[in-house]
N, C-alpha and C positions, 0 to 999 in steps of 0.2 A: 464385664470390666473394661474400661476404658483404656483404651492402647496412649500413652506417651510419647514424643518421640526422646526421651530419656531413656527408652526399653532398648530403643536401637543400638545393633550392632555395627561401630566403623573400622572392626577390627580386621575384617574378610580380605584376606589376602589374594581373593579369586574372585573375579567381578564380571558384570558384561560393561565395556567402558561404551561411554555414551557420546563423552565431550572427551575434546584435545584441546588442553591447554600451552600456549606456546610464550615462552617466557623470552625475553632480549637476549642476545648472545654474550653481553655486558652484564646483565645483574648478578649480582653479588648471590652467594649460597644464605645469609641470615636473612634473606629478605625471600626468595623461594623457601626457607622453612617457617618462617612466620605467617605469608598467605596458606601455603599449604594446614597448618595446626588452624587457623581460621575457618578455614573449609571445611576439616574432620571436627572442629568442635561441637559438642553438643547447641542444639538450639540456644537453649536457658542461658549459653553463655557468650551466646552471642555469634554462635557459628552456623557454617550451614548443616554440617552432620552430616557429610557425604562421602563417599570413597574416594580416596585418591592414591596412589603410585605411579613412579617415574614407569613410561615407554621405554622396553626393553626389547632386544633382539633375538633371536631362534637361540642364541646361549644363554639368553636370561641375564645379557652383560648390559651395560650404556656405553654408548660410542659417541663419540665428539659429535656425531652430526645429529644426533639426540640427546643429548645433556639436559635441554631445555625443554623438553617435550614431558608433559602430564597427562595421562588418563584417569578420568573423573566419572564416578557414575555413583551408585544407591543400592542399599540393599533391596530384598521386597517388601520389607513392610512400610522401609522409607518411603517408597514410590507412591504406593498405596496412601499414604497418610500425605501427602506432598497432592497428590490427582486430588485429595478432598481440600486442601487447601487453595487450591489454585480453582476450584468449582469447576472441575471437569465432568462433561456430561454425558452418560455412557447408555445402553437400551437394556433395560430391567426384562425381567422375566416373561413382564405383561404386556410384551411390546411397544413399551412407551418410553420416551427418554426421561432421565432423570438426573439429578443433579448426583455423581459419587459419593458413599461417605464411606467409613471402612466399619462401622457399624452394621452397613447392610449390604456388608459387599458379595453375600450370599445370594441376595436377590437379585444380580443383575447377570445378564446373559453373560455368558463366556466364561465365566471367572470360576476360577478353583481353586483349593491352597498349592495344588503342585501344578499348578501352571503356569507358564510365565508369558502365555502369550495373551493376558487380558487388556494390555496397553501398549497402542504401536507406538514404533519405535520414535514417531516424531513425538507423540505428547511426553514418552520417556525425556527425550531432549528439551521439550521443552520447560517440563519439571525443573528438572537440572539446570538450566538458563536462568529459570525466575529464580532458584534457591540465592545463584551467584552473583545474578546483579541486585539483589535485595542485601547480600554482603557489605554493613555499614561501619564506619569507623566507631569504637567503640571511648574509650580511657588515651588512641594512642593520641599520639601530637603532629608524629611524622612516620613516614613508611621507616621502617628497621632498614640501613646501609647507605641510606638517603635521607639526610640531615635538613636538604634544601627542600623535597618535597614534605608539604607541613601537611599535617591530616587537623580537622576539624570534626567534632562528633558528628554525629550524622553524615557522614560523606559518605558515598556510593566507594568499595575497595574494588570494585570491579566491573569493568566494562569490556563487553566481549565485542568487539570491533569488527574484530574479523568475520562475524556471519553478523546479520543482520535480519528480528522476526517478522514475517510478514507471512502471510497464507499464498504459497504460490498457487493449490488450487485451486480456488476462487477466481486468480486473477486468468490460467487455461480458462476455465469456465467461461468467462466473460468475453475473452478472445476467441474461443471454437463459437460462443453464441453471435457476439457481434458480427463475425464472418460471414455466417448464415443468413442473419437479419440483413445484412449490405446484398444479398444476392437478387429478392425484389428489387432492388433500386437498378442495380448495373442489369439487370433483366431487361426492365423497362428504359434506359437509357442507351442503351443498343442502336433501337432503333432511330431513337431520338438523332442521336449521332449520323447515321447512314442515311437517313430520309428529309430531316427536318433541319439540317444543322446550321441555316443563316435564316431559317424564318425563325424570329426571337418572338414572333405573337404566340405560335403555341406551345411555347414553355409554359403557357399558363396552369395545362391540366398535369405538368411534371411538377409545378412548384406545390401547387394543390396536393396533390398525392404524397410530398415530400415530409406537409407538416404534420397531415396523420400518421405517415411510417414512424419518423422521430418520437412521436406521441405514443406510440401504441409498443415500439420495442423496447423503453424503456419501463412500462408497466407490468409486461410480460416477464422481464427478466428479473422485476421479484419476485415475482409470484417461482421462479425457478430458480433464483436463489433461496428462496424461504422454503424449496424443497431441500436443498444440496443441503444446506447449514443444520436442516433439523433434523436430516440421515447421518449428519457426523458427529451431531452435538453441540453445535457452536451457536446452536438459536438460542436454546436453552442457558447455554454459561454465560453468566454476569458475574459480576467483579461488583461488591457490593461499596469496596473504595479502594480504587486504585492506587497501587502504591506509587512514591514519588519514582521519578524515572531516575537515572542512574547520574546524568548530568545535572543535576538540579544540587545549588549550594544554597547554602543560609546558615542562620545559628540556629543551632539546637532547639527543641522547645518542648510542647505540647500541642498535640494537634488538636483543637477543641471540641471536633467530631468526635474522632476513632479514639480517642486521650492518647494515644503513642507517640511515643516522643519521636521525633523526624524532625526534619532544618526547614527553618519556615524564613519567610522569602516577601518583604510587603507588596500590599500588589500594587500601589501607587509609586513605587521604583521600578516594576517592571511595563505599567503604563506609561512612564516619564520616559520607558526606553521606546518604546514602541512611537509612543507619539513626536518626542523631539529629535529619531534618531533614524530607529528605522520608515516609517511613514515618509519624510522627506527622499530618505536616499533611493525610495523606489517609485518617487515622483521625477527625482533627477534622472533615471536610468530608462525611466518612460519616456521625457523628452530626449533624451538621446537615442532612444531606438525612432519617435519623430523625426528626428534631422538625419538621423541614416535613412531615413524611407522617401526622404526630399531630395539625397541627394542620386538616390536609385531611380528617380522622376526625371531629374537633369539627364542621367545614363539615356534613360529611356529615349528621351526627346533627342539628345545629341544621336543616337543611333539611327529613329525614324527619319533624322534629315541624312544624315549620310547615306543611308540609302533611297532617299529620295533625288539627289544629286546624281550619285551614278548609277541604280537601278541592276547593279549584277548581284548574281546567285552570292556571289561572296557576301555582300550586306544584307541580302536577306539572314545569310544564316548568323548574322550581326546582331539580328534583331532579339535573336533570343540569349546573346549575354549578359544583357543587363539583368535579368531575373535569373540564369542560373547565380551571377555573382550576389543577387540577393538574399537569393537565398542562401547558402552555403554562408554568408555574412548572419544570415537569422541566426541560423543553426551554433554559429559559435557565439553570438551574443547569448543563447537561450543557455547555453552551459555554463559562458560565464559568471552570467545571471547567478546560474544556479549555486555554485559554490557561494559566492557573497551574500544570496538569502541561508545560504545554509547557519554560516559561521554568525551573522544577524540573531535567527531566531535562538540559536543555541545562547547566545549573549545575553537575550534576551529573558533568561532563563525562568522558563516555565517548567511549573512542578510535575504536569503528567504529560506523559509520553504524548496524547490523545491531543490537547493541546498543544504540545509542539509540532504536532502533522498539520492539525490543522491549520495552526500560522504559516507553515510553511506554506503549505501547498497553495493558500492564499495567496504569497506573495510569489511563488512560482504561474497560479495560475493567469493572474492581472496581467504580469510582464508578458507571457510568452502570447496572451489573447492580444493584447494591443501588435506586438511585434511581428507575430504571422498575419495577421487578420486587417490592420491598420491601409493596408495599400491596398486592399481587395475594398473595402467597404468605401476607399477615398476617390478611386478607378470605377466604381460603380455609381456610387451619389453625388459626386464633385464631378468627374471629369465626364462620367455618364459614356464611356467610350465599352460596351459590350464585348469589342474583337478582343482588345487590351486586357478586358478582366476575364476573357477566357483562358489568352496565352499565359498570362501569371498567374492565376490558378492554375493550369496542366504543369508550368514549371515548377512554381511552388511545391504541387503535389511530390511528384517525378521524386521531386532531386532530394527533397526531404527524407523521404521512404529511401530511397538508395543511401542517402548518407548515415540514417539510423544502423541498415542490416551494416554496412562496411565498418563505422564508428561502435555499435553496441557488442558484435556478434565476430563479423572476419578478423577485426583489426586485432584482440586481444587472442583470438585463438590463433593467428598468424604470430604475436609478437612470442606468445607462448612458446611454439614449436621454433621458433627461430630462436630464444635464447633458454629453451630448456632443454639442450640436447640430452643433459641428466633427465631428465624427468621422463625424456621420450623412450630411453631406455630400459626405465622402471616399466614404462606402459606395455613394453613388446613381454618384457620379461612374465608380466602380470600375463598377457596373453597367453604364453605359454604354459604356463605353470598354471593351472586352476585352485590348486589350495595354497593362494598367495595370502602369505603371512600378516597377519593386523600390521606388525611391523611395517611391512613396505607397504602398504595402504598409504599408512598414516605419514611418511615421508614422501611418499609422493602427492598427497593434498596438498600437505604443509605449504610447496611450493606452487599453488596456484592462486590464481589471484580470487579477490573478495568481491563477493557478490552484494549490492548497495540495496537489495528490496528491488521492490516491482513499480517506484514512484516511477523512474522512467519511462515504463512500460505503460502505464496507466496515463502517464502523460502524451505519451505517443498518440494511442488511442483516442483521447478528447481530442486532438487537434484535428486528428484526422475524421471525427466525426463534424469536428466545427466545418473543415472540408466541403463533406459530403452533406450534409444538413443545411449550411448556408447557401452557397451560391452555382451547388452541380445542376440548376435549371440553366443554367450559363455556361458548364462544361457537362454533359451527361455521363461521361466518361469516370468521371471521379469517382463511382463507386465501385466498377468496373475493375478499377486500376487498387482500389483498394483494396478489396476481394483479393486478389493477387497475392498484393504486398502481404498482406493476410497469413496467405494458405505455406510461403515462406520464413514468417513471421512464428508459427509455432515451432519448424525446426531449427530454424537461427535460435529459439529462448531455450529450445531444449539443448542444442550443441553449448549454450554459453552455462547452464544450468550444470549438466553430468560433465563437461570435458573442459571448460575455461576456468570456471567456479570454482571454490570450496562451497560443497554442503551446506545452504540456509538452516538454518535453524526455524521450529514450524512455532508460530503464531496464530491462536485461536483469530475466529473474527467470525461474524454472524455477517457478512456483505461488506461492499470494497468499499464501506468508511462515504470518506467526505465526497468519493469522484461519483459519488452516486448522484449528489447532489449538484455537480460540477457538468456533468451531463444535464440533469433536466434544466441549470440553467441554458445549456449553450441550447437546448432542442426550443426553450422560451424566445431566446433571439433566432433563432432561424425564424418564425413565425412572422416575426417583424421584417427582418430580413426581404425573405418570400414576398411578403404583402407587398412589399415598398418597388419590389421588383417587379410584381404583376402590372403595379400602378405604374410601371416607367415605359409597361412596353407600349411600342404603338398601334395593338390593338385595342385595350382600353382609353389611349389617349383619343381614338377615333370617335368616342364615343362620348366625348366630353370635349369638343375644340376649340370651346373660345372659355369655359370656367372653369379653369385650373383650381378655381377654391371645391369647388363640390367634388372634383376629384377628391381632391387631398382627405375631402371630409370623411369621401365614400369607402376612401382607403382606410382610414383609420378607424370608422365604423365596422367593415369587413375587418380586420386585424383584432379588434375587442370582440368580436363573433366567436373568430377564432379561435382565439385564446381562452373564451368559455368554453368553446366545446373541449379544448384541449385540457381541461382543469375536472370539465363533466367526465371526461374519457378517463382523465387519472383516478377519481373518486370511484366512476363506475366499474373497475379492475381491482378489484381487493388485492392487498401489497401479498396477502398469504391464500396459500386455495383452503377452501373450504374442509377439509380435512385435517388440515392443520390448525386450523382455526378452533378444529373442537378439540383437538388433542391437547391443544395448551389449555383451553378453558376448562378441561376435568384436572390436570395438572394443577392449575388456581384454585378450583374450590376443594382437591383432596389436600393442600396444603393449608387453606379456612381449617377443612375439618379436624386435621391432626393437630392447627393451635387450640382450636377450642376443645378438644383434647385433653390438652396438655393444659390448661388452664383450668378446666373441672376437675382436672387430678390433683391441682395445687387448692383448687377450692377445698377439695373432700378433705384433704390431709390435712388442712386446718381446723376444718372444724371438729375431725376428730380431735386436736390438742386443745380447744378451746375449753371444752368440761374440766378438765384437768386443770387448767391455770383455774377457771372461776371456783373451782373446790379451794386453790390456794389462798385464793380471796377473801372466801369467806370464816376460813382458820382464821387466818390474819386478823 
């Protein structure tokens, strides 16, 4: 018999809560009991069907500093029936991953009716997340107690702001791997540093070296991501249509796919935004990150004369002003960048979640590539000054990495303890006390700040490999120094993670999405890059002194070599090992076999009714 979720019980007065929901200190009571009966309503009517009751205290009372405070969670069979909905993929009996269903939820490892531990506690949460932002205006007009906010069918009734899904393991993975991967590089640039460091002829065999490392660590890391993701289940789960994301308006309709009604949105109004709106204004923010990198040129120059005029230690250490103030000017451009693409693509309003990362990070990635990279690439092909585009790379690097760990990690955990002396007192108390009450859990998160996903972190990362991949035949140092920054870098994310944060909310993902691709191109321009720098030094120039054409030719010939091999080496490294390669392919043909199956069973049982009608026929 077929389980409904009609069967479910939302009446359990005893739950494991999952989510806290925290409502304005201002909202009126008709307006928390209306999303609340939305929440416990059955599916069929348009609800999520899930548990909810107010956050209470060791009396079972509400106090003023929780009035506002909701605990939200699921029965078991909710869960259960939610895990098959959302296509969560779990390991079957036969040691294989399989897609959940609750029809066969006998078959798969771990699971029993009296035990509650078949689903951890993030995909619990994240059940719970999809039920509530899937939460859509139904019959209302306006939110109940709020006149001025107007609802339109299909509208998204909830958006959980405060956590934000993203898979944080993936992105540790990527960071304890990348760490590793940098450790050849700063190996071998050691030396480069201590022995060789004003002969620029033999940088040739670092820049060499450089474009295979790039090439070969990022082939490797699927091949070990497409282990991670197929041990947790996230290779396996697709989303056969994703639903619209929570920000997304339009009028009601039909979807012509899935036939569900959802708010549809044309797409030639969100092209006319793109192209006459936002397109320009990140052409305008391009040239102005140009004119600040012109006038950090003038710095430059005014400083090299001042201390060419008077020649004391004080102007030397002049000289490296002008780059720290560049940077530290990148770094706040790149943030304010960032909010302005934010509230763009949101405007822009696209219907899945999937494409609005993707435009973002687009127009995040273009700006922050011209704006870090713009003086390094201008300092090496334009001005062709070597000394110059080492000291701005080491500055660049340096001060960039220092201002992430201060700006990402110290600064929000310093502003924390400095104005939550409430909150620090809940922590000592927590310390003492070991069977510290859900209660005081849950009022001391409340008060911590919100954790925005891992785009920063991931953006961190690309630049710093644009870093290290571009121009460290020029500073050997950089991977070195990155390494470092690195091995710092996991526990600044874990301090801002458990102690600065509220609890993300977990987000399936089978690999880090678009930055996968954000990498192979920046490891494509190091290639160029490299080549264009082997061909400037003046060992190659010695060997070409009066045809600068057959250089240029020879360079660019070498550079197309390159890059075949670089394309042979991606092809020749399959994305998944071999192993996993056969585990899915018996997965595809046992799921052939059970269609055709299921389709001779509908053959048979026809033609058993076939006789029967033609007996009718022939009364007739």
């Amino acid at each position: 018999m077929k389980v409904t979720l009609s069967a479910l019980d939302t009446s359990e007065s005893s739950f494991m809560p999952l989510v806290v929901i925290e409502f304005a200190q201002d909202v009126k009571e008709e307006t928390k009991e209306w999303l609340k009966n939305r929440i416990i309503a059955p599916k069929k009517d348009g609800g999520a069907q899930l548990l909810f009751r107010p956050l209470l205290n060791k009396y079972e009372q509400e106090t003023l500093e929780n009035k506002n405070l909701y605990l939200v969670g699921a029965s078991k069979i909710r869960m259960l029936l939610g895990a098959e909905a959302v296509g969560l993929v779990k390991e079957s009996n036969d040691n294989t991953m399989r897609a959940f269903t609750y029809r066969t939820r006998q078959n798969f490892k771990g699971f029993d009716d009296n035990n509650d531990d078949f689903l951890t506690m993030a995909e619990c949460q994240f059940i719970i997340k999809h039920e509530l932002e899937n939460l859509r205006a139904k019959d209302e007009k306006m939110i109940p107690g709020y006149p001025q906010a107007k609802l339109y069918p299909g509208k998204s009734l909830y958006s959980i702001r405060g956590y934000f899904g993203e898979t944080i393991a993936l992105y540790f993975g990527f960071l304890e791997y990348f760490t590793f991967a940098l450790i050849p590089m700063a190996v071998i640039g050691l030396p480069y540093y201590l022995f060789v460091w004003e002969d620029y002829d033999k940088y040739v065999i670092f820049a060499s070296f450089n474009l295979i490392w790039s090439t070969v660590i990022l082939e490797v890391w699927k091949r070990g991501c497409a282990n991670m993701t197929y041990r947790w289940g996230t290779l396996l789960m697709k989303r056969k249509f994703e639903e619209p994301r929570p920000g997304f308006h339009g009028v009601l309709g039909i979807n012509s796919i899935t036939g569900k009604e959802e708010p549809l949105y044309p797409s030639y109004k969100r092209q006319l935004r793109i192209y006459l709106v936002s397109l320009p204004f990140v052409c305008l923010c391009l040239y102005f990150s140009l004119y600040v990198m012109m006038i950090y040129f003038d710095l430059e120059v005014w400083a090299l004369g001042l201390h060419e005029n008077s020649g004391s230690e004080w102007t030397s250490v002049l000289l490296y002003v002008p780059s720290i103030i560049y940077a530290i000017v990148i770094e706040i451009m790149n943030r304010l960048y960032r909010y302005a693409a934010e509230f763009l693509t949101s405007w822009e309003n696209h219907r899945l979640e999937s494409a609005y990362q993707n435009h973002l990070i687009l127009k995040v990635l273009v700006f922050n590539f011209l704006n870090c990279f713009a003086s390094l690439f201008y300092i090496a092909f334009v001005l062709k000054d070597m000394k110059l585009l080492r000291q701005s790379l080491a500055t660049l690097l340096i001060t960039s990495q220092i201002l992430n760990q201060i700006v990402e990690s110290l600064l929000p955990y310093w502003l924390q303890r400095k104005h939550g002396v409430r909150v620090k007192r809940k922590v000592q108390a927590l310390k003492v006390d070991i069977d510290a009450t859900l209660y005081e859990q849950v009022i001391l998160e409340k008060e911590m700040g919100t954790y925005l996903g891992t785009f920063d972190d991931y953006l961190e990362l690309f630049l710093q490999f644009g870093y290290v991949s571009l121009f460290s035949c020029v500073y050997p140092l950089a991977a070195a120094f990155a390494v470092l920054n690195n091995f710092t870098e996991v526990n600044s994310d874990a301090l801002k993670m458990c102690r600065v944060f509220k609890r993300p909310f977990s987000e399936p993902s089978a690999g880090i999405g678009v930055w996968q691709l954000a990498f192979e191109t920046m490891s494509v321009i190091s290639v160029v890059t490299n080549c264009a720098l082997i061909g400037m030094s003046p060992q190659v120039n010695a060997i070409f002194p009066e045809s600068k054409a057959d250089l240029i030719l020879i360079v660019v010939v070498v550079e197309h070599a390159l890059l075949a091999l670089k394309f042979i080496l991606a092809f020749a490294i399959p994305d998944k090992p071999r192993h996993i390669q056969m585990k899915l392919a018996r997965l595809e043909f046992e799921s052939l076999e059970a269609l055709k199956q299921q389709q001779m069973k509908l053959v048979t049982e026809n033609l058993k009714e076939e006789p029967k009608e033609s007996g009718k026929e022939k009364a007739i």
